[in-house]
C-alpha positions as CSV (number, residue, x, y, z in Angstrom):
1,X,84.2,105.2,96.1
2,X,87.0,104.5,98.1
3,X,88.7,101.6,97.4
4,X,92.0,101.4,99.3
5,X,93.7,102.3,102.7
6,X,97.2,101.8,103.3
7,X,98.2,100.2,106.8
8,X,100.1,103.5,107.5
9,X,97.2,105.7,107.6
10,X,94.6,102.9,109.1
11,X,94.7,104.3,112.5
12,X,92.6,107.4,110.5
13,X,89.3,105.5,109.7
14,X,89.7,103.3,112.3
15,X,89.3,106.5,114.8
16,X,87.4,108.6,112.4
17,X,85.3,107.0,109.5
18,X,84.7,110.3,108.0
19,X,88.4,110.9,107.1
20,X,88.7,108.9,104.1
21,X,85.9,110.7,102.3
22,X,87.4,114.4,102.8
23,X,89.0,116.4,100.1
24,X,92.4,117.0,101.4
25,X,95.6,118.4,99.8
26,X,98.7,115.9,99.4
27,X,100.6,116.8,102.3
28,X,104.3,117.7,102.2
29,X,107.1,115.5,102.9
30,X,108.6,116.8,106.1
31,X,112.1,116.6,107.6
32,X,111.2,113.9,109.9
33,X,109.4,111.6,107.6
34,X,112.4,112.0,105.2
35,X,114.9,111.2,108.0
36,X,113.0,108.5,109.4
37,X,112.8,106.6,105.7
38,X,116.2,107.3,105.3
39,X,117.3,105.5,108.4
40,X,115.0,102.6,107.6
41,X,116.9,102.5,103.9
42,X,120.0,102.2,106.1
43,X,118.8,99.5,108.3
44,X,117.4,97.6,105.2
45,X,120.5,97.6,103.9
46,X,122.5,96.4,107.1
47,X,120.3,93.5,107.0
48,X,120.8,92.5,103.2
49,X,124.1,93.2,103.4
50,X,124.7,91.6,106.9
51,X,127.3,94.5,107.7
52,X,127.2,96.8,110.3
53,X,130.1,98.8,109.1
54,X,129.4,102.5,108.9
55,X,130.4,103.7,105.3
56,X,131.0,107.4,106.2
57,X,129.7,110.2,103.7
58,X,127.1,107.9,102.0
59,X,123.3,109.4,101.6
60,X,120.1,107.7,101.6
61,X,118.4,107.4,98.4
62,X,115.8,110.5,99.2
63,X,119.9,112.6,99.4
64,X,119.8,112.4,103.5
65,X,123.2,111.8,104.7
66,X,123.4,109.0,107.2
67,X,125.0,110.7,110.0
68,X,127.4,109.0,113.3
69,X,123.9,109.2,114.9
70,X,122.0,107.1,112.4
71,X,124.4,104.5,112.0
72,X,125.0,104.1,116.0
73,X,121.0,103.6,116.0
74,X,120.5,101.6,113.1
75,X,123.2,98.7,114.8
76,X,121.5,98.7,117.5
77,X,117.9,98.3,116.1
78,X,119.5,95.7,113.3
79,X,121.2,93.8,116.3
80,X,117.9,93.6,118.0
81,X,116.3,91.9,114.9
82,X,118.8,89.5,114.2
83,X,119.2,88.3,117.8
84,X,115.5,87.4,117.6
85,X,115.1,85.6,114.1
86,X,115.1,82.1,113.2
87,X,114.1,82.4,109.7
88,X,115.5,84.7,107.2
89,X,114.3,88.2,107.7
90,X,112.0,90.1,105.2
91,X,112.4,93.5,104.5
92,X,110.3,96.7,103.0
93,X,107.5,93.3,102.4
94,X,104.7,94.0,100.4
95,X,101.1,94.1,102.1
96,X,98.1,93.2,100.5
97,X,94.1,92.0,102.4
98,X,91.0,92.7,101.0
99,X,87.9,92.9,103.1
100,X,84.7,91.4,102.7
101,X,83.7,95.1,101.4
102,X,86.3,94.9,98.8
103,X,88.2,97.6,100.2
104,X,91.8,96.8,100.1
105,X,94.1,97.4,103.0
106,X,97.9,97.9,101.8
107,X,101.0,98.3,102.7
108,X,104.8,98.4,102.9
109,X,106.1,96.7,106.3
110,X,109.8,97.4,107.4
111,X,110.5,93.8,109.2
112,X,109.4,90.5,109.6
113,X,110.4,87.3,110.4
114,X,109.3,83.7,112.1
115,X,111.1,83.3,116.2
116,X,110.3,79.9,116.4
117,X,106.7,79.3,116.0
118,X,105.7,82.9,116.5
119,X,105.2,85.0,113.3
120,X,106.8,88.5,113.8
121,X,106.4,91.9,112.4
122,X,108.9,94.8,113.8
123,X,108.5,98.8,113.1
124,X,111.1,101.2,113.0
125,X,110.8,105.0,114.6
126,X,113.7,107.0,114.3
127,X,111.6,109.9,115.1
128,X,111.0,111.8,118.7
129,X,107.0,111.2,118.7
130,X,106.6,108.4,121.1
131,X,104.9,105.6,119.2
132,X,103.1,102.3,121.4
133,X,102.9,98.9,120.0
134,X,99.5,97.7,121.7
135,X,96.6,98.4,119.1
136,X,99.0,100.0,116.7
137,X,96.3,99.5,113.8
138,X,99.5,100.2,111.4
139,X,101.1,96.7,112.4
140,X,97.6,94.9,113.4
141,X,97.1,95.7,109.1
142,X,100.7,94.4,108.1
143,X,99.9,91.4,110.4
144,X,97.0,90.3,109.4
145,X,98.1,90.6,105.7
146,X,101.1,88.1,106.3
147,X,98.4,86.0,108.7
148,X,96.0,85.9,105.8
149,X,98.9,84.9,103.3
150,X,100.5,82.3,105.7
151,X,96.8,80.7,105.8
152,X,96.5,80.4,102.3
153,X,99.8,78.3,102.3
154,X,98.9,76.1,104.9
155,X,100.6,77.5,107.8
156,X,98.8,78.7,111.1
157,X,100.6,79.9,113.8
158,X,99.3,80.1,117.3
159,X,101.4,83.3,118.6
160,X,102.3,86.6,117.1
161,X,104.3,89.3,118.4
162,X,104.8,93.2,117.2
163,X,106.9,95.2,118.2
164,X,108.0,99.1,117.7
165,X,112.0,99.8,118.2
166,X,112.6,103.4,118.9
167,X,116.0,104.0,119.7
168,X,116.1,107.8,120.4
169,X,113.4,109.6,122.8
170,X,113.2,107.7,126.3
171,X,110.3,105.6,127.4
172,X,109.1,104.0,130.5
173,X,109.2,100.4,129.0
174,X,112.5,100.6,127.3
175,X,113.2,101.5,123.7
176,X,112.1,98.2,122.2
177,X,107.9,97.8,123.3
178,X,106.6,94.5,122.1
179,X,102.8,93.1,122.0
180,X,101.9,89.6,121.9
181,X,98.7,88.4,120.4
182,X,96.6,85.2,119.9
183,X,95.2,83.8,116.6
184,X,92.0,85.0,118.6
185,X,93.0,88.4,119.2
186,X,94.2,89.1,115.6
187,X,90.5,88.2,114.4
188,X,88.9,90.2,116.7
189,X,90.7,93.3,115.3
190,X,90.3,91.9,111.9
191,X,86.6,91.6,112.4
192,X,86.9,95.4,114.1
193,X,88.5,97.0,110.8
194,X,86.0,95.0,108.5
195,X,83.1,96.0,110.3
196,X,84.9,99.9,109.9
197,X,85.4,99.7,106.1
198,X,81.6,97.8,105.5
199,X,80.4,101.0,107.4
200,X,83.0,103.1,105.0
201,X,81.5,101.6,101.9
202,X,78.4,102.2,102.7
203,X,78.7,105.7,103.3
204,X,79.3,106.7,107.3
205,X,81.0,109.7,106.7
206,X,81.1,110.3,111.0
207,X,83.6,112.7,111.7
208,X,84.9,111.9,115.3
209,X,87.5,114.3,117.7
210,X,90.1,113.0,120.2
211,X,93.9,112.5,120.4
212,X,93.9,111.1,116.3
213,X,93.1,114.9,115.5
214,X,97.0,116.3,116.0
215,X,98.4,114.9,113.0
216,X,95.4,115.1,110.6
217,X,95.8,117.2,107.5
218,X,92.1,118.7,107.5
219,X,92.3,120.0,111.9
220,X,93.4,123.6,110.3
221,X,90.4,124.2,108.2
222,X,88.5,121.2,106.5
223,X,87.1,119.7,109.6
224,X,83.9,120.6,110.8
225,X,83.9,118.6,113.9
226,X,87.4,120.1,114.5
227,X,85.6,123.5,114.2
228,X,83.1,123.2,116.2
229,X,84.6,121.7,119.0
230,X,87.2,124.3,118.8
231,X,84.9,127.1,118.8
232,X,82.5,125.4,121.5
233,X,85.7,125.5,124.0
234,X,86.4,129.2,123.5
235,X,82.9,130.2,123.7
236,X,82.2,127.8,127.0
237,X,85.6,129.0,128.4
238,X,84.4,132.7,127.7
239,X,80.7,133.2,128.9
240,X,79.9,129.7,131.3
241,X,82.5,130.3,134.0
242,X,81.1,132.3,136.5
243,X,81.0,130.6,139.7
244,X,82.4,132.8,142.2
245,X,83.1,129.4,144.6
246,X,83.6,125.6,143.2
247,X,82.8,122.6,145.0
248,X,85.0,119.6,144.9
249,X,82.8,118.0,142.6
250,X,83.0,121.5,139.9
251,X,86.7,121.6,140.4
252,X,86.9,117.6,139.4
253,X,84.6,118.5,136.4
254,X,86.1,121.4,135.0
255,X,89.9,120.4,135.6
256,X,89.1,117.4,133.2
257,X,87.0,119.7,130.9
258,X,89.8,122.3,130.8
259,X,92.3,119.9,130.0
260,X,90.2,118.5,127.0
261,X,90.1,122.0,125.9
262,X,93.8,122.5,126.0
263,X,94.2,119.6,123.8
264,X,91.5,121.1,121.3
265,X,93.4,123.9,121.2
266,X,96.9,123.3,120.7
267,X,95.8,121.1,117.6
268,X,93.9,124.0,116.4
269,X,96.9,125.8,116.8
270,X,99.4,123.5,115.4
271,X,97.8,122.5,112.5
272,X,96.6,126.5,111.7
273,X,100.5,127.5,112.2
274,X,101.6,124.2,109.8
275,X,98.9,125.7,107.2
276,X,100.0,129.4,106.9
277,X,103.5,127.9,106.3
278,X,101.9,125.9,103.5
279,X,100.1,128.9,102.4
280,X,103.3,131.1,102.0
281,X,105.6,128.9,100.8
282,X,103.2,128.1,97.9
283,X,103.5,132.5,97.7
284,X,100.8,133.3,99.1
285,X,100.2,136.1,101.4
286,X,99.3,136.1,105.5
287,X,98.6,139.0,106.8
288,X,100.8,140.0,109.8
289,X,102.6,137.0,109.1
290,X,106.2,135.7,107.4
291,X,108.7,132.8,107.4
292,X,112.0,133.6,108.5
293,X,114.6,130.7,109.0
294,X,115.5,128.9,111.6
295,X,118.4,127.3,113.1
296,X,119.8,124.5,116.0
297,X,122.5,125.0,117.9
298,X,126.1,125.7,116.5
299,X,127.5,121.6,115.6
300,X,130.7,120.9,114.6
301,X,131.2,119.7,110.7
302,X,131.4,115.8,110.4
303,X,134.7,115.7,109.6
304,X,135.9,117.8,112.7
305,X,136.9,114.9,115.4
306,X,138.8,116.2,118.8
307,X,142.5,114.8,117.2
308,X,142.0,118.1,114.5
309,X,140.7,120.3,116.6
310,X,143.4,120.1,119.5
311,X,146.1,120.0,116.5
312,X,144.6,123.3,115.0
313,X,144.4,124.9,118.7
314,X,146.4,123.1,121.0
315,X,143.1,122.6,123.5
316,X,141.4,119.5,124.6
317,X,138.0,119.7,123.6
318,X,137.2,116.3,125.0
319,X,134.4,115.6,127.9
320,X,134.5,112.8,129.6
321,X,131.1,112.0,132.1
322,X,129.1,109.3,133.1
323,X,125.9,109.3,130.7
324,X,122.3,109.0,131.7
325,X,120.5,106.2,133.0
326,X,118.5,106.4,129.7
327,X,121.5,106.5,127.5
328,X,123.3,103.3,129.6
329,X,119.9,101.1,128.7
330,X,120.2,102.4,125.2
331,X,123.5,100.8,125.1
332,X,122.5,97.7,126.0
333,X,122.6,97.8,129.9
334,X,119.6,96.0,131.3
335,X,117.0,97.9,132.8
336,X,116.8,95.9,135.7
337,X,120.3,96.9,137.0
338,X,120.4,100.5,136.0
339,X,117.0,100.1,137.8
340,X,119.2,98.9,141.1
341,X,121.4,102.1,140.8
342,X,119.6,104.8,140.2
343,X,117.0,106.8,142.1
344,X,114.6,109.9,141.0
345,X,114.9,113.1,143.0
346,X,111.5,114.3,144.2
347,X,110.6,117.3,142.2
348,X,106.8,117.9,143.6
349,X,103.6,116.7,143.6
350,X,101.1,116.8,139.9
351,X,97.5,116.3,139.5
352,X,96.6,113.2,137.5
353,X,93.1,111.8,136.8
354,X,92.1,108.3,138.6
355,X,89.0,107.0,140.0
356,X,89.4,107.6,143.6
């Protein structure tokens, strides 16, 4: 009987009911998860401690060393925060709702805070995987738990905002993407993720494929639907395609069914790859198959600066060049003037899908 989702992997049922009742293995912790909780640790801290002061050579709790990179990004995401609250600001606050069918939904949130009358809950990616704030079922559950609790101690508030701040990779709408919702709004996704755990607790164990599939733990082996789709798209790509001419209409239809089948089989691929590095570093054996190490590019140590190095060799290492457009609006430029200055070079025309 399941009895408990957390807000952090509520996106999973909510996209695929059958999830929660499969027999997975505890995934590992990877290098990104640990980074990413190790520069939400630093920006906790820079808001309890209300300090922005980089303290070099210090290490997150989980031993990842908070690097010039970290600390650069975590003043800017703690500036953002404080700029926006006029309460005190809660941090790494506990989550707790049940649902009418007494499954509990949990949870850790990283921010929250009231602006004015509007009751706020902020997320922080350090990683590179773009992450959107509309219907992000993660903060819809850490809202509606701090709703539900705000409720119960007599305070309703008529606007809500959430927002994801992702400092590093480059999107269209800026590195801070915000939603705004209506008391009306948040109970129509309440009522969307009771109706999903009533189905839960009564046994829909639907297993459902799409986009959700290219982070989940059972794509490599434990999922049927994951299986067959797969196996459907190699055996329609094989023996269906015969036409020796395509109308307009068969090139529309098997464009978007090729593309669907790319999608099925990079995660097939993806998560396959992931599990045979499991496999052997638990010492098991793959045929054909072994780990060998991997490295970035050559870095220079933290403590080298451009002073030491022209000291030890009597060369100026240092670059000076104007930085991207991107890089200017993570600084704090607004996007409306580096909008002004900038143009994109044509580079070619792409097929997109749109109702014509």
């Amino acid at each position: 009987m399941i009895t408990q989702v957390r807000c952090s992997k509520l996106h999973r049922p909510m996209t695929c009911p059958g999830y929660v009742f499969m027999d997975l293995p505890k995934q590992e912790t990877g290098p990104a998860a640990m980074e990413g909780t190790a520069f939400g640790e630093l920006c906790e801290q820079m808001i309890k401690q209300k300090t922005i002061t980089p303290q070099v050579g210090s290490n997150a709790s989980n031993g990842i060393f908070w690097d010039a990179d970290a600390w650069f990004y975590a003043k800017q995401c703690v500036s953002e925060v404080t700029s926006c609250a006029t309460s005190e600001i809660s941090t790494e606050y506990r989550i707790d709702w049940m649902t009418e069918s007494g499954i509990e939904i949990t949870g850790t949130l990283d921010v929250c805070y009231t602006m004015g009358d509007v009751l706020c809950v902020d997320d922080f990616k350090y990683g590179w995987k773009i992450v959107e704030a509309k219907e992000n079922w993660q903060l819809l559950g850490y809202l509606i738990g701090l709703w539900l609790k705000a409720k119960q101690n007599g305070t309703n508030y008529e606007k809500f905002r959430v927002r994801i701040i992702q400092p590093r990779p480059h999107h269209e709408d800026g590195w801070v993407r915000e939603w705004w919702l209506t008391p009306g709004d948040v109970l129509i996704y309440k009522r969307e993720i009771e109706d999903r755990m009533m189905q839960i607790s009564k046994g829909v164990k639907q297993l459902n494929t799409g986009p959700q599939c290219k982070y989940c733990e059972a794509a490599a082996e434990s999922c049927p639907a994951m299986n067959r789709a797969f196996y459907a798209a190699v055996d329609y790509t094989m023996d269906t395609f015969e036409q020796d001419t395509l109308s307009e209409e068969d090139i529309a239809a098997q464009v978007k069914l090729i593309k669907r089948i790319e999608d099925i089989v990079k995660i097939k691929s993806d998560s396959l790859t992931e599990l045979a590095r499991q496999r052997i570093n638990q010492g098991k054996l793959i045929p054909g198959y072994v780990l060998e190490q991997s490295y970035g590019h050559r870095q220079w140590q933290n403590w080298v600066t451009p002073e030491a190095l022209e000291a030890m060799t009597g060369k100026n290492l240092r670059v000076t060049e104007m930085l991207s457009p991107a890089k200017a609006e993570k600084l704090g430029i607004p996007r409306s003037v580096v909008t002004q200055l900038t143009s994109k070079p044509f580079s070619g025309n792409k097929l997109v899908a749109k109702d014509g």
